[in-house]
C-alpha positions as CSV (number, residue, x, y, z in Angstrom):
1,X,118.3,144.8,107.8
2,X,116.4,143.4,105.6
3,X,114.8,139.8,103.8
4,X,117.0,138.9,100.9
5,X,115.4,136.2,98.7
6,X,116.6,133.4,96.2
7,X,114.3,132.6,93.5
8,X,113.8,129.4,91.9
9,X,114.9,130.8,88.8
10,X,118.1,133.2,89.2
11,X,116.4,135.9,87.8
12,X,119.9,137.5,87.0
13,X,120.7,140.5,85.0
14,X,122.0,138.8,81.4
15,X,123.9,142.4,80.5
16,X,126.0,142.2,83.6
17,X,129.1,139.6,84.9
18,X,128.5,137.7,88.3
19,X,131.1,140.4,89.9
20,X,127.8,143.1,88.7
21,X,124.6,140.9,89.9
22,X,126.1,140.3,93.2
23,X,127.3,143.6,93.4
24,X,124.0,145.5,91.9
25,X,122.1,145.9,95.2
26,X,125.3,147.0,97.2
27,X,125.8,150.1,94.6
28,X,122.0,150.7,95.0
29,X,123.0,151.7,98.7
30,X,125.9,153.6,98.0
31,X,128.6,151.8,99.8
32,X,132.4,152.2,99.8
33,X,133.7,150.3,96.4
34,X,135.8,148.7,98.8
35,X,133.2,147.2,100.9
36,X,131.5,146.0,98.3
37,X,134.3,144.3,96.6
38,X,135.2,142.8,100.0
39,X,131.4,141.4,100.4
40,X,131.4,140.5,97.0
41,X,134.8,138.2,97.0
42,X,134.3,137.3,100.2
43,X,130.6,135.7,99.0
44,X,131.9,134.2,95.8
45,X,135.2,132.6,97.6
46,X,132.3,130.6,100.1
47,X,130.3,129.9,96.9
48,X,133.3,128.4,94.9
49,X,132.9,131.3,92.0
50,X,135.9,133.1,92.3
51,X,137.0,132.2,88.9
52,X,133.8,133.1,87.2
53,X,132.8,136.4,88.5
54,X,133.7,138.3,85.1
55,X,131.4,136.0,83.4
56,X,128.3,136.6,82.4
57,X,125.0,134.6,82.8
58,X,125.5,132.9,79.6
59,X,128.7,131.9,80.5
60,X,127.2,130.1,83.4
61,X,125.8,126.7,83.8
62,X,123.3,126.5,86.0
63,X,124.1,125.5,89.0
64,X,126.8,128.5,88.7
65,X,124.1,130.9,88.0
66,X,122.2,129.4,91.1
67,X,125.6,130.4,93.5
68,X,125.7,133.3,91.9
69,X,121.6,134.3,92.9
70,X,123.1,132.7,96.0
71,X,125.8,135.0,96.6
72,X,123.7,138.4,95.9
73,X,122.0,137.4,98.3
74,X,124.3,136.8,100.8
75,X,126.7,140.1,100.1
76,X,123.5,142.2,101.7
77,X,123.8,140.2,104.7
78,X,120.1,140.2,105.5
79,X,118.2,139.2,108.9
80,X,116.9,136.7,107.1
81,X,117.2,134.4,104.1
82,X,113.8,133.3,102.2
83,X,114.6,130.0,99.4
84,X,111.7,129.5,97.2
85,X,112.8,126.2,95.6
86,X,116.1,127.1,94.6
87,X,117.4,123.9,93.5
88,X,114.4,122.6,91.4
89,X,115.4,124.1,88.0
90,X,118.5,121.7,88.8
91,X,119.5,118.0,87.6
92,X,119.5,115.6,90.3
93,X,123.6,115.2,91.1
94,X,123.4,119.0,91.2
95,X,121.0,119.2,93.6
96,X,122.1,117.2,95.8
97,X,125.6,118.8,96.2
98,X,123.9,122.2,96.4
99,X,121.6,120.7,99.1
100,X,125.3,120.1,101.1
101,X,126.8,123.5,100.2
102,X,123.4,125.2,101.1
103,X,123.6,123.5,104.6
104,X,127.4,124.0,105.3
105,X,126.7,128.4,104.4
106,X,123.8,128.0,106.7
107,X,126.4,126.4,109.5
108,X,128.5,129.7,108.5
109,X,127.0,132.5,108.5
110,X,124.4,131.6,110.8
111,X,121.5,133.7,109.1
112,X,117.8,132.5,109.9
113,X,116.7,130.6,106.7
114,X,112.9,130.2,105.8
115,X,113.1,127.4,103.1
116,X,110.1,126.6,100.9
117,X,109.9,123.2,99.1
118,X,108.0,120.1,97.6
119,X,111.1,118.1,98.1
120,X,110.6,116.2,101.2
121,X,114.1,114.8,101.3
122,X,115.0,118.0,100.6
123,X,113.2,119.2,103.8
124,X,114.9,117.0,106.1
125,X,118.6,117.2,105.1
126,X,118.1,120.8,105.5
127,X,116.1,121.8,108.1
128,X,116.6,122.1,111.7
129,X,113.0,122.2,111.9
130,X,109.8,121.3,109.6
131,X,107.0,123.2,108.7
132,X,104.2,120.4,106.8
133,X,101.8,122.5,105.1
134,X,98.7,121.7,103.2
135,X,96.4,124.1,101.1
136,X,98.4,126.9,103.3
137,X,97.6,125.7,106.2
138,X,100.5,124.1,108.8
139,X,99.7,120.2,109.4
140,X,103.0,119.9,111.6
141,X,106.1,121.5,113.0
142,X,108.6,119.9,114.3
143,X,112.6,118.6,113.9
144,X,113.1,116.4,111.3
145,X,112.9,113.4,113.3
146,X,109.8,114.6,115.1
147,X,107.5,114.9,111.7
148,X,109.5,111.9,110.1
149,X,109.0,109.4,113.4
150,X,106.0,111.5,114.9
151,X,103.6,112.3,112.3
152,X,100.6,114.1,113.8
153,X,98.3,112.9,110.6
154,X,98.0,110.6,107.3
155,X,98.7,113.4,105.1
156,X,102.1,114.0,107.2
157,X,102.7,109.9,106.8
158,X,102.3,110.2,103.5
159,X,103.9,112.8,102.4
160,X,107.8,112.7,104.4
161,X,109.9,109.9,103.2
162,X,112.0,108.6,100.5
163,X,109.1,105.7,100.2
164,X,106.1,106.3,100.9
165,X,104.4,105.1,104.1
166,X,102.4,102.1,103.3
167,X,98.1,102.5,104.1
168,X,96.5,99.2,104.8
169,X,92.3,99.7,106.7
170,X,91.1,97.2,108.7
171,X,89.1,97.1,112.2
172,X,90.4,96.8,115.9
173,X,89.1,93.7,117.1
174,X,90.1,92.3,120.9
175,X,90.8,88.8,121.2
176,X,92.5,87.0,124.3
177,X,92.3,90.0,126.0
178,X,94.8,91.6,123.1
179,X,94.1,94.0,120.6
180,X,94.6,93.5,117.0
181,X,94.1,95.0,113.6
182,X,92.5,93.2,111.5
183,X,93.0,93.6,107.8
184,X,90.4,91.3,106.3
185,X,92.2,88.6,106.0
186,X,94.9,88.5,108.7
187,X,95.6,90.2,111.9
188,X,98.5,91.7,113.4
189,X,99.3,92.5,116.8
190,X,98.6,95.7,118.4
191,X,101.6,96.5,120.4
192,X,101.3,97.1,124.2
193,X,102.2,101.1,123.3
194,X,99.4,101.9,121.3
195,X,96.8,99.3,123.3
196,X,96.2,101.8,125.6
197,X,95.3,104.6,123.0
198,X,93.1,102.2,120.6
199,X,90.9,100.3,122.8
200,X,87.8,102.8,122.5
201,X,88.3,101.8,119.0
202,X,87.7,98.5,118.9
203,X,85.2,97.9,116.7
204,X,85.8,100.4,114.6
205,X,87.6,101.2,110.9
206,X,91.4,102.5,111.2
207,X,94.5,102.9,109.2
208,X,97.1,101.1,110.0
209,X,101.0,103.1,108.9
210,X,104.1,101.2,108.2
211,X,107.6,103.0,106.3
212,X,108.6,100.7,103.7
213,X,111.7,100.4,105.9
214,X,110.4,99.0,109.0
215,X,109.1,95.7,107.1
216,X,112.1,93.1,106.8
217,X,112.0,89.2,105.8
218,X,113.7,88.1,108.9
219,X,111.8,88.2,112.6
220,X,112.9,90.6,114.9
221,X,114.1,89.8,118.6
222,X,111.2,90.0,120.9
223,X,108.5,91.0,119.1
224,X,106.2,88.2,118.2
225,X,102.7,87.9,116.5
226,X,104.4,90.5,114.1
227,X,104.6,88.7,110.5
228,X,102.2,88.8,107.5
229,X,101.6,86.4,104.8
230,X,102.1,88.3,101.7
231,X,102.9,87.0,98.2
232,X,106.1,89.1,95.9
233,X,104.2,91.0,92.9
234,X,107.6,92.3,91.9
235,X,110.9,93.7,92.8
236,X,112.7,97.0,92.1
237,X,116.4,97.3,91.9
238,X,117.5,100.6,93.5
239,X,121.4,99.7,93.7
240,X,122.2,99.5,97.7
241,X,118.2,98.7,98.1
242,X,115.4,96.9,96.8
243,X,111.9,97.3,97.0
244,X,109.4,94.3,97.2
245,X,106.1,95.1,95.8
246,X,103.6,93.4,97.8
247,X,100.1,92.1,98.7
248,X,98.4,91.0,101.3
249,X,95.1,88.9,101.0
250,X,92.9,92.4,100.7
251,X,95.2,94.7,99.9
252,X,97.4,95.3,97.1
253,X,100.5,98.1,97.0
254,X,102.7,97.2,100.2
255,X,106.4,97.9,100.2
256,X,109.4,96.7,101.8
257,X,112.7,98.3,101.4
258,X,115.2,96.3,102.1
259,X,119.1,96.3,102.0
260,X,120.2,94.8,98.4
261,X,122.3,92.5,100.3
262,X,119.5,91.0,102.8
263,X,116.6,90.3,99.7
264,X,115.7,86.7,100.0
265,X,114.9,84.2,97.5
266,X,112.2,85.5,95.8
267,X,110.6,82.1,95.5
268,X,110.3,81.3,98.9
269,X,109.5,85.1,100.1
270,X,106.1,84.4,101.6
271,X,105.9,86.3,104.9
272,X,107.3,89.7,106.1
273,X,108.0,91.3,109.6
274,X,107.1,94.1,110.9
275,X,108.5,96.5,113.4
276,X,106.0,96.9,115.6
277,X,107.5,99.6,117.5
278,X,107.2,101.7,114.3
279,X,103.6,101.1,113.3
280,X,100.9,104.1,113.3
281,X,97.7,104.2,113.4
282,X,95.1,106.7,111.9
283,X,91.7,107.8,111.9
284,X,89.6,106.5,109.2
285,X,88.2,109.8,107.8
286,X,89.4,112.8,106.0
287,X,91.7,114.0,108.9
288,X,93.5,111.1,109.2
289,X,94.5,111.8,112.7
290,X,97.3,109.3,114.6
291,X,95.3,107.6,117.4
292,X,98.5,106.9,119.2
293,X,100.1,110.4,119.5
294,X,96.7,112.2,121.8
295,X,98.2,115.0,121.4
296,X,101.5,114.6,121.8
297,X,104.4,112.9,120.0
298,X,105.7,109.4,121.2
299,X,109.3,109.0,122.4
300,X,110.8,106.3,120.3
């Protein structure tokens, strides 16, 4: 058994139908023409193609050519499937419906599935687990919710999420007997979870991570010294959210993502909360390690 791939382009043959492309490989082997029409229909009825298999490329919109590159792949019934960016050539409402069909064959025919791509929303609604890599070599492996909540490193942070993980430096400075990061003009709370991992770095330049998503306008239930003064440089409509471009009094480029329905008055917005059971923190320099994982990945 063998690796069957799926290309980014289909790559199919333009003189045959679908019925030939998916069926080109099995003649190569010299099966029964009844097994192969049985792979093939059976391949095209779980792709949704039935009705086009005497049609040729063509005849095809895209995403139809992509389930047919799909389904001659699946009529060889490899060990293993390899997806180099199959959905990219693909407009965005296409995508994301192949990105469910994609995931539902996986669930059926239960065929290890190496998936390569730059979508990282991509990577998450279809993985059961994550390979990060970065000039070929692996930053992370993990679940989904491991790299997304877990992330071993800044370029990890950075690079998982719908928004982007906000980036502010600063120093961690002990006062009261507390820990806090200190952004140049403000400080935040260091909460009790990562004290323990950043107090041999008091002194000393960090990183300090926050997902647009774990800021909010309202204070959260039991977590105080948690807020920072901020003033609105804009706001971005995205339908059922809205970001809140911010600033801080050194730093410019902080986002909050909020629910449409919870965005404040905009002319009185002039603090946000943080979750600070969500923060990270990260090693100044180029490796931009996460102080608070030591090797291993918080629960939470």
């Amino acid at each position: 058994r063998d690796v069957a791939m799926v290309f980014q382009n289909h790559v199919l043959y333009p003189q045959m139908t679908a019925y030939g492309n998916m069926a080109f490989a099995l003649k190569l082997r010299r099966l029964p023409k009844s097994e192969i029409d049985l792979r093939v229909r059976r391949a095209a009825a779980m792709l949704g193609i039935e009705p086009m298999l005497q049609r040729k490329p063509r005849q095809l919109s895209g995403g139809q050519c992509q389930r047919v590159a799909v389904g001659r792949a699946i009529v060889r019934q490899p060990a293993c499937f390899l997806f180099d960016e199959p959905l990219s050539n693909l407009d965005a409402r296409l995508r994301v419906e192949m990105r469910t069909e994609l995931k539902q064959l996986h669930r059926e025919l239960r065929t290890t599935t190496i998936y390569v791509t730059h979508d990282q929303e991509e990577a998450l609604v279809l993985g059961d687990r994550v390979v990060v890599l970065r000039d070929g070599r692996i930053q992370q492996t993990g679940t989904p919710r491991e790299v997304y909540r877990h992330p071993q490193n800044r370029f990890v942070a950075g690079f998982l999420g719908a928004a982007l993980m906000n980036f502010l430096g600063g120093t961690v400075v002990e006062h009261d007997g507390r820990l806090w990061f200190d952004e140049g003009a403000q400080r935040i709370l260091v909460p009790g979870w990562a004290a323990e991992h950043l107090r041999a770095k008091t002194g000393t330049k960090v990183l300090w991570g926050i997902r647009p998503e774990s800021l909010c306008c309202e204070p959260i239930e039991g977590q105080g010294d948690n807020s920072l003064d901020v003033t609105l440089d804009g706001l971005i409509s995205l339908g059922d959210k809205t970001d809140l471009h911010l600033s801080t009094g050194h730093h410019a480029g902080l986002v909050a993502r909020l629910d449409s329905r919870a965005v404040p008055d905009v002319e009185t917005l002039k603090r946000v909360y943080v979750d600070l059971d969500r923060v990270h923190f990260f090693e100044a320099d180029d490796e931009g390690v996460n102080l608070c994982l030591a090797g291993e990945q918080r629960v939470g």
